[in-house]
Structure formats: structure tokens, C-alpha cells
Phi, psi and omega in degrees: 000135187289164164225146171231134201249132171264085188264126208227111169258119171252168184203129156054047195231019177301333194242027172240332213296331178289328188289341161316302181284351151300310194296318174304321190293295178316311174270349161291329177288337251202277175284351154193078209287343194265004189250085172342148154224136200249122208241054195269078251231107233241114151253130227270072168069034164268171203236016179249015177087018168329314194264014151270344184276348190264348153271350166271338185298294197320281176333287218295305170240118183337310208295315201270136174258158194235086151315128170283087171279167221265347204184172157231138193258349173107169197272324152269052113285304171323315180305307207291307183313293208298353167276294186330328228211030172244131172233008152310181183285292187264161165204152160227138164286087190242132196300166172274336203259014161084359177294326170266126181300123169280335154338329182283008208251344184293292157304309150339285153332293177336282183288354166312320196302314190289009172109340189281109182289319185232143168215127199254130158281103164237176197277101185287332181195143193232143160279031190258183185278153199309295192304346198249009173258335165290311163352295177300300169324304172305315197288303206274015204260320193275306152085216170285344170287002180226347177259050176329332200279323183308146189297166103342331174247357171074160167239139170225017169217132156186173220258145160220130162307188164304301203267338169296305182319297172317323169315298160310313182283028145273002180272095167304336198301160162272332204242111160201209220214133174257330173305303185289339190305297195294335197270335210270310197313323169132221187078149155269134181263147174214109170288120130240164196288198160176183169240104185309134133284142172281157191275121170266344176231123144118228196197133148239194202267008150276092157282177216283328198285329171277321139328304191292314169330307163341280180286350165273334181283345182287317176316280196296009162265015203206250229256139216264317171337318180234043159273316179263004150267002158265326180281335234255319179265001135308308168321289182310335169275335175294327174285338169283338173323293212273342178298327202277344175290270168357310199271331151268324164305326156286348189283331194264321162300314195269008173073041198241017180007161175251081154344143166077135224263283183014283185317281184327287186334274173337305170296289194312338178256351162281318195283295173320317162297331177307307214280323224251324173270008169306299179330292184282358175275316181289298151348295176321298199300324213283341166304303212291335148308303150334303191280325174300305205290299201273022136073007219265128181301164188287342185185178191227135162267124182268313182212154167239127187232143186201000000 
């Protein structure tokens, strides 16, 4: 009998988690009744009492394993535990706060059957509020400039075999893209849509400051862009230099000198913002080296329950 392992990273997900774990059994139960199921339910630090509804999940059914992160590490080093310690065919992923339709764990399976090594849930439309849906729009429009492949509404559930699953977890890096990880290996992928559902219990523990965070480290792992937007506007400031040259030196010829600090101010705090945000695009990748060489684990395990 095949197994399919269900990885669930929570943070602060104490009032979705039983109704999670009814709706997973029930559709797992309902669409693929001939498929063993592994429930492995990854808790990242929470501090709202999460890991007592998940030890009582435990008590009751065997299938879940319950990991203890030592803190929170964030929502892919949870994905990643929670892939070490899935011994499934397959694992599919799924958010904790119901946002993501669990009906989609059904449709996977389908195409898992049908031959497809990765089946990506990605978002066709989301039920969030005007700002976090231009947010989105913006984040995945930049991207898509190094991903083409990436859905347009982004993904955060999908389904990977065994040997797509093994792939991925060769990726060492810290700072990284979970959309992209899953996209670059390669495999056949199979889009299916879904609808973001709105979040109805809780909060969630992405603040604006963590997004952006989100999004640069995620940015600067994927694209090249603004290392070669820097050289291209260093060229563009050297030609302005030398045009600007060009224009005193005839000023000088033809007896019009150029006058007054004004001109001088304007060059010197324009060429000091370039060099400084040149500083800081380089500074960013050069963190990012930094943070690698010291090699430091994705995450520290506290308890294991099984």
C-alpha cells in the first residue's frame, strides 16, 4: 500500500488544528481510500498553545507525528523538518489556517496517480483584502522575472514524490525560495488552481515587516537583477560624468565658465546616493555569504513525538 505524508507547519494555529486534522483524514479517507496516511504536523515556536492541541491530535491518532522545533524558525525550515521526518511515497504540504482549500489534497493524489512527480496547488484568486492582494500582485509580477514558470497568485501547497522530494532536500542553502526550490528542480509539474480562502481563526504571524523581509531574501536567491542594475547604472553615471565634462570644458573654451556651488552640491549628493546604494545591494548579497560560510542548521529540534 502506497503512503502519503501530510506536512503541516504551524505557528500559532491552535483554534484550525483539530478542524484541520478532521478535514485531511476525511478527504484522504473519501478520495483515496487504498492510500495510507502520515500526518506530520511540524511546530515552529509557538507561543498560543498550539502544542498541547497537537499532543492531544497525537494521543488520539496514531498517524501524527508531532515535531517540536527548539523556536521559531520560520515557515520553510518547518516545511523542510517536516520533509526529514515524512516517510511517505509522496508528502504534500498544507498551511494550518484553512486558507488553503483541503479539497485540493484529493486532486493531487489524482494526478500523483496519473504519473505527475510534483502537483502544484497555485492560487487563482485569494479572498484577502485589497492591499495584501496588490502586495502580492507586485512581489510575484518581480518574481516571475527570474521564475517564468511561477503561477501568477504563487503557491504554498504541493504535492512532491519520493524521488522529487529527495531532490529538493539537496538544497542546503539558508536563505531561500520555497516556490522556487520546488520549481528549479525540474520533474513533471502539474498546475492545478484553487481559491485562497479568507482567514477566519486567528491572526496571521506575517507582518508587513516580514513579508518584506520575505521578499528580499527570497528576491536576492533567485535573481541577478540588481547586481546588473548596478553595473548598467554605474555606466549610465560615468557617461553622465563624461557628457558633463565635455559641457565645461566648452563653457571654458567659448569664455561662459560655470559658476556657483549649486551645480557642485547636486553632483556630489547625487554620485554619494549611487555609491551608497551600490553599498547597500552589495552589502545585502555579501550578508547572504556570510550567513552560508557559518553553516548554521535550518532549524534545532526540541521533541519528537511519534
Amino acid at each position: 500500500m502506497k503512503t502519503i505524508s501530510i506536512v503541516v507547519p504551524v505557528y500559532n494555529n491552535a483554534e484550525t488544528l483539530a478542524e484541520l486534522h478532521r478535514q485531511v483524514v476525511a478527504e484522504v479517507a473519501e478520495h483515496a481510500p487504498k492510500i495510507d496516511c502520515q500526518l506530520v504536523f511540524v511546530n515552529d515556536g509557538s507561543t498560543d498553545g498550539s502544542i498541547v492541541v497537537l499532543r492531544e491530535l497525537r494521543a488520539r491518532d496514531p498517524r501524527v507525528v508531532l515535531v517540536d522545533l527548539s523556536r521559531n524558525f520560520g515557515q520553510v525550515p518547518a516545511i523542510v523538518a517536516g520533509w526529514e521526518h515524512a516517510t511517505g511515497d509522496a508528502v504534500i504540504n498544507i498551511a494550518a489556517d484553512l486558507q488553503d482549500p483541503v479539497s485540493q489534497i484529493g486532486r493531487m493524489l489524482l494526478e500523483w496517480e496519473k504519473g505527475s512527480g510534483i502537483v502544484i496547488s497555485y492560487r487563482e484568486t485569494r479572498r484577502d483584502g485589497l492591499f495584501s492582494r496588490l502586495a502580492s500582485r507586485l512581489a510575484y509580477s518581480l518574481w516571475r522575472q527570474s521564475l517564468p514558470g511561477l503561477p501568477p497568485g504563487g503557491f504554498d501547497s504541493a504535492l512532491l514524490d519520493r524521488k522529487a522530494l529527495e531532490a529538493v532536500k539537496q538544497l542546503k542553502e539558508r536563505n531561500r525560495f520555497f516556490q522556487g526550490d520546488v520549481l528549479w528542480v525540474g520533474f513533471d509539474v502539474k498546475f492545478i488552481p484553487q481559491v485562497r480562502l479568507r482567514r477566519d481563526h486567528g491572526r496571521s504571524g506575517y507582518t508587513v515587516a516580514k513579508k518584506i523581509r520575505y521578499f528580499l531574501r527570497s528576491y536576492l536567491s533567485i535573481s541577478y537583477f540588481p547586481i546588473r542594475a548596478m553595473s548598467a547604472l554605474g555606466f549610465l553615471t560615468a557617461f553622465a560624468g563624461l557628457v558633463l565634462g565635455i559641457v565645461i570644458v566648452n563653457a571654458y573654451l567659448h569664455g561662459r565658465p560655470p559658476f556657483g556651488w549649486t551645480p557642485i552640491m547636486m553632483t556630489i549628493l547625487f554620485l554619494g546616493g549611487v555609491i551608497m546604494v551600490m553599498l547597500g545591494v552589495i552589502g545585502e548579497y555579501v550578508w547572504r555569504i556570510y550567513d552560508e560560510t557559518k553553516a548554521k542548521p535550518l532549524y534545532i529540534i526540541k521533541d519528537i513525538y511519534r
